[in-house]
N, C-alpha and C positions, 0 to 999 in steps of 0.2 A: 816778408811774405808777398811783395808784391811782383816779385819777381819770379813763385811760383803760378806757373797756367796749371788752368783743369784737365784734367786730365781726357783725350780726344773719345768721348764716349763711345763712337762707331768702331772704331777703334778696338778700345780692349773687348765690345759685344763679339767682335770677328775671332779676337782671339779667343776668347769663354769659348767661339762653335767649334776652331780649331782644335780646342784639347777634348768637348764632348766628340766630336769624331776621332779623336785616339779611341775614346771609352766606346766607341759604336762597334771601330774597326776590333777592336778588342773582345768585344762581344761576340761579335758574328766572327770571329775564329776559333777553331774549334782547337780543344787541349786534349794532346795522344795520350792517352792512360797505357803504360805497359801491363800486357797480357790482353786488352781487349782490343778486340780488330779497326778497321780503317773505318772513318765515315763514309757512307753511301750519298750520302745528303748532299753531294755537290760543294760550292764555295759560297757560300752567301756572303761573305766578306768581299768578295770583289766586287757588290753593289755598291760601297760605300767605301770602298778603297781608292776606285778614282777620282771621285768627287772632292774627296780630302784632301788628296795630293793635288786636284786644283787647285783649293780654298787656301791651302798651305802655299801654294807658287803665289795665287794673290796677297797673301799676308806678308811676307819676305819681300815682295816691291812694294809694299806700301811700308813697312819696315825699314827699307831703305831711303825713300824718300823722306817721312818724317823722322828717321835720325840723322838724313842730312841738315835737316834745315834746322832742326833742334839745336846741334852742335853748330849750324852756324851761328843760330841765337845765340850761344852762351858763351863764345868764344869771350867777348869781351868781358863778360864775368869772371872767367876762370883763368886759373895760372897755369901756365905750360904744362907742371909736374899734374896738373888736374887733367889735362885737354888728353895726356898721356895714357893716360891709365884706362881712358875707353877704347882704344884698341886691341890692350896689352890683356886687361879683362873678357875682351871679345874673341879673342885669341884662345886662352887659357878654357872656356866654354866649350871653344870647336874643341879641342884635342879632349876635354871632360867628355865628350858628348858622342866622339868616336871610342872612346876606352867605353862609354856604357852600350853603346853599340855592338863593340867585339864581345862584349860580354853576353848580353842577350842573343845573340846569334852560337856561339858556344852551349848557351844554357838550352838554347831550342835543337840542336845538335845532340845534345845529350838527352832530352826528351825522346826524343823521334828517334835515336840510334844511329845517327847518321842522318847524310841527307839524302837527294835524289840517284846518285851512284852507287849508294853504298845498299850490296842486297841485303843486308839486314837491316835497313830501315824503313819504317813505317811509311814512306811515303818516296820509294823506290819505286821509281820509272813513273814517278809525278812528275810536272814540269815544277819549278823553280816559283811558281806562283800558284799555290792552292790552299787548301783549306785550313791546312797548320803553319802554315807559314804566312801571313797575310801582316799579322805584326810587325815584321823585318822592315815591312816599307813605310810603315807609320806607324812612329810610336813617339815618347816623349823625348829620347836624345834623337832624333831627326826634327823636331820641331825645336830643341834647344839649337843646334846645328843652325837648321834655316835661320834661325833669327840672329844667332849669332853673328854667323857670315855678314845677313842682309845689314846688323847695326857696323860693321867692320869697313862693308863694302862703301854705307852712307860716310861714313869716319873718312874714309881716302876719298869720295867726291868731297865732300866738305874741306877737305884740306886742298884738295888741288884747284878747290874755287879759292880759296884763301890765298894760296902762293901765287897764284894767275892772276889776283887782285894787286895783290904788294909789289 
């Protein structure tokens, strides 16, 4: 056990605000009911759409940093076929996280009838950022995504400080 640290409290608190602004941005989007008309109410969701996607950009470089240095820590602990498999798993998340992506953009497609081209949908001649659509750009496989990436990206600094050392 003494090889387990605590866990970086600032840390996962960033992350806990991360995923309540999914639940904000989520909120403040508004859901197309077929047969009832367009909202009038404007986008309330893009108050707190780009705030997220900043908090999100700082979580993913601070992700990156401390899973470089983590995995530098542990290198000596662990076996190659160990060292291996956080990439390999890091990997296998991005492509999870774009299949649930395509999926939810499909599902929001099929709500709204279409999208912005299409004159049978709900939110035809909107631009590409309004008030049903606000989830596209934050949601949980874009936050799997980012941190994916960001532990992938730490994995190759951390190894290219290891080879430049040897």
């Amino acid at each position: 056990m003494n090889h387990v640290k605590r866990i970086n409290k600032p840390y996962f608190i960033f992350l806990l605000w991360n995923i309540l602004m999914i639940f904000a941005v989520h909120g403040l989007t508004f859901q197309h009911e077929a047969g009832r008309g367009i909202s009038g109410n404007g986008n309330p969701g893009i108050l707190i759409l780009f705030p997220s996607l900043l908090t999100l950009l700082i979580l993913c470089i601070w992700t990156m940093s401390l899973s470089k240095w983590w995995l530098y820590d542990q290198h000596q602990r662990w076996d190659e076929k160990v060292h291996v498999i956080v990439p390999l798993a890091a990997v296998l998340l991005c492509v999870l996280s774009v299949f649930l992506e395509l999926h939810m953009i499909e599902n929001l497609r099929t709500q709204l009838g279409g999208f912005t081209n299409d004159p049978s949908s709900a939110v035809y001649r909107f631009g590409w950022l309004n008030q049903y659509t606000n989830t596209l750009y934050y949601n949980f496989p874009i936050l799997l995504f980012g941190l994916s990436l960001s532990i992938l990206i730490g994995w190759l600094m951390e190894w290219s400080i290891r080879k430049s050392s040897s």
